[in-house]
C-alpha positions as CSV (number, residue, x, y, z in Angstrom):
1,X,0.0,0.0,0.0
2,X,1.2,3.6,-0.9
3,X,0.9,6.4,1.6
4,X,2.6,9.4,1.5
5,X,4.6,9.9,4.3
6,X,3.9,11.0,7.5
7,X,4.1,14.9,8.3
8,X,5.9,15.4,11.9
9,X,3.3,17.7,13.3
10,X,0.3,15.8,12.5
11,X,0.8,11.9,11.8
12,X,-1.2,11.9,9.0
13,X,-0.7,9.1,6.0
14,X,-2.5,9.4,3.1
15,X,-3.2,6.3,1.2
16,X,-2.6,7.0,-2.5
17,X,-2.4,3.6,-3.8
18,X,-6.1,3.8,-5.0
19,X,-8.5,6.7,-5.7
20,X,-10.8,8.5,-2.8
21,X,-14.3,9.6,-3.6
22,X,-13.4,12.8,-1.2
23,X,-10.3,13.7,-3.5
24,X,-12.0,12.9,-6.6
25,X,-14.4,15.4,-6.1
26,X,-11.9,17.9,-5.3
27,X,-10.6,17.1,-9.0
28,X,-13.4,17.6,-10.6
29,X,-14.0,21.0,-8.4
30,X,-10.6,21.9,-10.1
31,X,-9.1,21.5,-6.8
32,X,-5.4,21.0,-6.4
33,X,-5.7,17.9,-3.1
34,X,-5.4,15.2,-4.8
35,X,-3.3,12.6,-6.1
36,X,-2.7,10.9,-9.9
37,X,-4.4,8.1,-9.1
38,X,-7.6,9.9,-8.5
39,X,-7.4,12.4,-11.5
40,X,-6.8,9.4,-13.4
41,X,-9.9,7.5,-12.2
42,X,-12.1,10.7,-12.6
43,X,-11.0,11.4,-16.3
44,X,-11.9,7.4,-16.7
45,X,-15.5,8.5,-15.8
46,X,-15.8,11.2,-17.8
47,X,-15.5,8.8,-20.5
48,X,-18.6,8.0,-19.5
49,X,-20.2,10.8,-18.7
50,X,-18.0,14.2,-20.2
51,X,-20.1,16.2,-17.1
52,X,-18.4,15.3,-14.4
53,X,-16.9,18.1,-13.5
54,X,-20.5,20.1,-13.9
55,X,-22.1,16.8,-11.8
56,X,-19.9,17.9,-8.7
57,X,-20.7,22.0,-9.2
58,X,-24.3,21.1,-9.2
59,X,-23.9,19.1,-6.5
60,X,-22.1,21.9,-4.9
61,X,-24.9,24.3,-5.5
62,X,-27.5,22.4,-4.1
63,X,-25.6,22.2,-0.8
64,X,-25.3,25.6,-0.5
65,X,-29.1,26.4,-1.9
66,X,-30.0,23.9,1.2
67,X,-28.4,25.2,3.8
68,X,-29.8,28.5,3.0
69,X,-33.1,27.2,3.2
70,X,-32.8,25.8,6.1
71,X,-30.8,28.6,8.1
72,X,-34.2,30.6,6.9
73,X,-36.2,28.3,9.0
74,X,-34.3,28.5,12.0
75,X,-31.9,25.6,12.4
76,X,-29.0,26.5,14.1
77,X,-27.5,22.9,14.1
78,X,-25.8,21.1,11.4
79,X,-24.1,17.5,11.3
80,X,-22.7,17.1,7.4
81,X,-21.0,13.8,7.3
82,X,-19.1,12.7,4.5
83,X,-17.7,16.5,4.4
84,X,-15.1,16.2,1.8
85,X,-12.1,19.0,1.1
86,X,-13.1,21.9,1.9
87,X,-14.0,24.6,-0.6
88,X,-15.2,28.1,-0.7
89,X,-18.0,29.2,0.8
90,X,-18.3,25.7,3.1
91,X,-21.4,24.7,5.1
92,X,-20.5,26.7,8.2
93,X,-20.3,29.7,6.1
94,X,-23.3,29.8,4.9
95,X,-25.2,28.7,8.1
96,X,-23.0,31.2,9.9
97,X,-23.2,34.3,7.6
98,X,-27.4,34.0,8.0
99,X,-27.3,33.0,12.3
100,X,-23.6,33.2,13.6
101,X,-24.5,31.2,16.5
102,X,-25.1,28.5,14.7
103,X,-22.9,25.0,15.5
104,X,-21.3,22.8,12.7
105,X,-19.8,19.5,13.3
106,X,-18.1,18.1,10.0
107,X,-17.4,14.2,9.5
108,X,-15.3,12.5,7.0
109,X,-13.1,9.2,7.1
110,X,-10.2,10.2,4.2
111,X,-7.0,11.9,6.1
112,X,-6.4,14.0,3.5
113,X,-9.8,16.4,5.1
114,X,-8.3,16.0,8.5
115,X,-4.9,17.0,6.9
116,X,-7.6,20.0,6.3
117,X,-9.5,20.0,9.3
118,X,-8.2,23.7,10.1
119,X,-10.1,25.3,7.5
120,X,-13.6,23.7,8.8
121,X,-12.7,25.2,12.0
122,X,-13.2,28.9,11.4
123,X,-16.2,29.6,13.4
124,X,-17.6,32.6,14.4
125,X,-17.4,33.8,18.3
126,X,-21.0,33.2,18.8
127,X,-20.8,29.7,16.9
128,X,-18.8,26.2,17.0
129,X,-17.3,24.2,14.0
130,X,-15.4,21.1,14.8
131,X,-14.2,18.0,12.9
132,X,-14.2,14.5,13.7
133,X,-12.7,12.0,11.9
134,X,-15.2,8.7,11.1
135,X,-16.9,6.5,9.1
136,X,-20.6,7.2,7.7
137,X,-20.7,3.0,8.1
138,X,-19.7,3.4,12.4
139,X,-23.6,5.9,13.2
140,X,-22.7,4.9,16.7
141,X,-18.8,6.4,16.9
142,X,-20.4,9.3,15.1
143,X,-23.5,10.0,17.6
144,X,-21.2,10.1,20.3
145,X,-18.8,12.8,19.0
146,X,-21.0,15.0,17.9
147,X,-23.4,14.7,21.2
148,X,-20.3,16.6,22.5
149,X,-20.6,19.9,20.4
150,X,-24.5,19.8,19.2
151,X,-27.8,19.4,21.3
152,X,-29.6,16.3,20.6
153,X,-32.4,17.2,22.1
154,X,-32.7,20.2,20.1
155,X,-33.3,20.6,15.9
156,X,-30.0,19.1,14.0
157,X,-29.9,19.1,10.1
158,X,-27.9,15.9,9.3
159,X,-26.1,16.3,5.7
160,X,-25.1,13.1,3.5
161,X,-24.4,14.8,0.0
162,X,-23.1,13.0,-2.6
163,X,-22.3,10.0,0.3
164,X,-24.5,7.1,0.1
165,X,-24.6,5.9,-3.2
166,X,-21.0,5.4,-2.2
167,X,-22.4,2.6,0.8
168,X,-23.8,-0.4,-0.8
169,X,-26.9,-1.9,0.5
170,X,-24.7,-4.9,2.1
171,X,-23.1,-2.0,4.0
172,X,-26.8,-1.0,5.4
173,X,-27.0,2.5,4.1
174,X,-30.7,2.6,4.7
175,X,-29.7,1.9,8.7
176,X,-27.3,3.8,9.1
177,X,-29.2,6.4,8.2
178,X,-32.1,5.9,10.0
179,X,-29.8,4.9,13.7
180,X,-28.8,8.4,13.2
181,X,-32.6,10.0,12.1
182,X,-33.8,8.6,15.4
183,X,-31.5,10.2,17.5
184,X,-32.4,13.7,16.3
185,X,-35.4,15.8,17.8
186,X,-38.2,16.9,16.2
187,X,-38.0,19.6,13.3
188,X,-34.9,18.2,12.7
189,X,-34.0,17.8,8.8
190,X,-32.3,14.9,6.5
191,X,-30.8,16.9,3.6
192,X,-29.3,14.3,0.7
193,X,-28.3,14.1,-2.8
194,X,-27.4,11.2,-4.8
195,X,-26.3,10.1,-7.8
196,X,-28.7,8.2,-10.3
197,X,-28.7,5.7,-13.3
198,X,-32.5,6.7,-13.9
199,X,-31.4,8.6,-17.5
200,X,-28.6,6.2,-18.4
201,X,-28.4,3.0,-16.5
202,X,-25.5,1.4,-18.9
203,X,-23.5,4.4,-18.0
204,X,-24.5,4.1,-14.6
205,X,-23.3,0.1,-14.4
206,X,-19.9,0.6,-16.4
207,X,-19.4,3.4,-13.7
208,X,-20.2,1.1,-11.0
209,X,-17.9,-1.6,-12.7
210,X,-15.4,1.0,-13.2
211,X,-15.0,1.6,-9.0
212,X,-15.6,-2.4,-8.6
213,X,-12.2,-3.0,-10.2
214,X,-10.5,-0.3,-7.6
215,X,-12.0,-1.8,-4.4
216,X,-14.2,1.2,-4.0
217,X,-18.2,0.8,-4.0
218,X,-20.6,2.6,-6.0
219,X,-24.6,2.4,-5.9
220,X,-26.4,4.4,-8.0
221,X,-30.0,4.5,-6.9
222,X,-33.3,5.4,-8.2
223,X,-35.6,8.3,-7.4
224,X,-38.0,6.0,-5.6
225,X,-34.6,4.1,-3.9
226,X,-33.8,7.9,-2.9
227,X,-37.4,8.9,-1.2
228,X,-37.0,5.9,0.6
229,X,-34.4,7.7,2.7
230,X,-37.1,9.6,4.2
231,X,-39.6,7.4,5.1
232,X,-41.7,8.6,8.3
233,X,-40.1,12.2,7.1
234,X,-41.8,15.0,5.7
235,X,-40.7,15.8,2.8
236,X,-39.7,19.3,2.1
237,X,-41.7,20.7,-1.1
238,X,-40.7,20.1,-4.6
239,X,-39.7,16.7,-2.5
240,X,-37.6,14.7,-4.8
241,X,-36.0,16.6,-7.7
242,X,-33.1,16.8,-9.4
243,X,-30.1,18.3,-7.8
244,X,-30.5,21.2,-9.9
245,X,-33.7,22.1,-9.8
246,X,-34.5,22.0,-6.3
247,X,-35.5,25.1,-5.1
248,X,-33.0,27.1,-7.9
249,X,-34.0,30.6,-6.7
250,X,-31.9,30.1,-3.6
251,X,-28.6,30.4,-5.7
252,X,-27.2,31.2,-8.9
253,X,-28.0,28.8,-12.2
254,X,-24.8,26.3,-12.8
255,X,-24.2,26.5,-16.7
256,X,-24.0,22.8,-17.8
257,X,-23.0,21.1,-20.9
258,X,-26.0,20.0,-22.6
259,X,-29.9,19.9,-22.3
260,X,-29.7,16.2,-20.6
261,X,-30.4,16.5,-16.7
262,X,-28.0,15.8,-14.6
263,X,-28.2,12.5,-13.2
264,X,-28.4,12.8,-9.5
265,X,-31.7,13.5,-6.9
266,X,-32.0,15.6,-4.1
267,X,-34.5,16.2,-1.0
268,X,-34.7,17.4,1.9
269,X,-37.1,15.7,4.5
270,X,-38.5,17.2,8.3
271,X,-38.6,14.3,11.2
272,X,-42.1,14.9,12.8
């Protein structure tokens, strides 16, 4: 196994003998963390699909798009697990810049975002960010770090964007999920996006076969497979749209190559 080496200060080893979803992203964001052997896995996808790169900025969008909405109906609590590199503006950002009290915690298992972890951590006076470093597959390891900086007992708005169609259903995405949904009060929101094979599901399956051959999972799911995510939830109105289109005058338009919709679903859902 390849790993960079360790840096004195930190400890940190980065494995870079296969690809990471979390760095991959960050390629196709135009991001500079990240190693050849993810650049070359994502320009292997965009053989089969060229809009890759536009797939992540949508992606990007709706995130920000969500947590505005969300920050407009007073949640003040936000738990985004599978955080990814961070970019500019991030989640606390946003949620910060409309209520600067509001608390972030940020999960993600690749070292390469704890490498990062300062730049999550830039919270206002009146707020908290913090970082823990965990698996979306361990809900348990996560609960109880986050129970240290947010309020269970009050609202939370747990994030998985672009996350779970990388956790097969022999992983137990759907419980996963739901251990952590049950632990949050009421009025408190799932927000989720997800990538689909609805509009091309040979492209869909050579992508899946195309992470297969690396060790790494992919499961695209369809937009009934999606909603199923928030059963006993309320969904949020338009409910279940594309990632672009849901609610699109929250943000600015992402220009996209093409008329074809961009294969991925989004929703937002409130726990009763």
């Amino acid at each position: 196994m390849t790993q960079e080496p360790a840096s004195p200060q930190s400890g940190i080893r980065i494995d870079t003998s296969k690809p990471h979803p979390a760095r991959m992203y960050d390629w196709f964001l135009g991001g500079k963390d990240n190693y050849p052997v993810d650049e070359e896995m994502a320009r292997q996808l965009l053989t089969v699909d060229a809009r890759g790169r536009d797939m992540a900025r949508v992606n990007r969008a709706f995130m920000h798009r969500a947590i505005r909405w969300l920050s407009a109906d007073g949640v003040r609590q936000y738990l985004d697990v599978g955080t990814g590199i961070p970019t500019e503006p991030n989640l606390h950002q946003i949620a910060q810049a409309a209520a600067p009290e509001s608390r972030i915690v940020y999960c993600d298992n690749d070292p390469i975002v704890l490498a990062h972890a300062a730049a999550l951590l830039r919270s206002t006076p009146e707020g908290a960010t913090e970082y823990i470093q965990a698996d979306a597959r361990d809900p348990e390891l996560i609960l109880e770090r986050a129970g240290k900086v947010l309020d269970f007992d009050q609202p939370i708005a747990l994030s998985m964007l672009a996350l779970l169609h990388f956790v097969g259903d022999e992983d137990g995405a759907y419980e996963l999920v739901g251990k952590i949904v049950d632990k949050l009060a009421p009025g408190s929101y799932l927000v989720l996006s997800h990538v689909t094979g609805d509009f091309d599901p040979e492209g869909a399956a050579k992508a899946a076969a195309m992470y297969k051959a690396r060790g790494l999972t992919l499961r695209p799911r369809s937009r009934d497979e999606l909603a199923a995510f928030f059963d006993g939830l309320d969904l949020v109105e338009p409910g279940v749209s594309l990632t672009a289109e849901w609610h699109p005058e929250l943000g600015e338009p992402v220009p996209v190559q093409g008329d074809d919709p961009i294969p991925g679903w989004a929703a937002v859902g409130r726990k009763r």
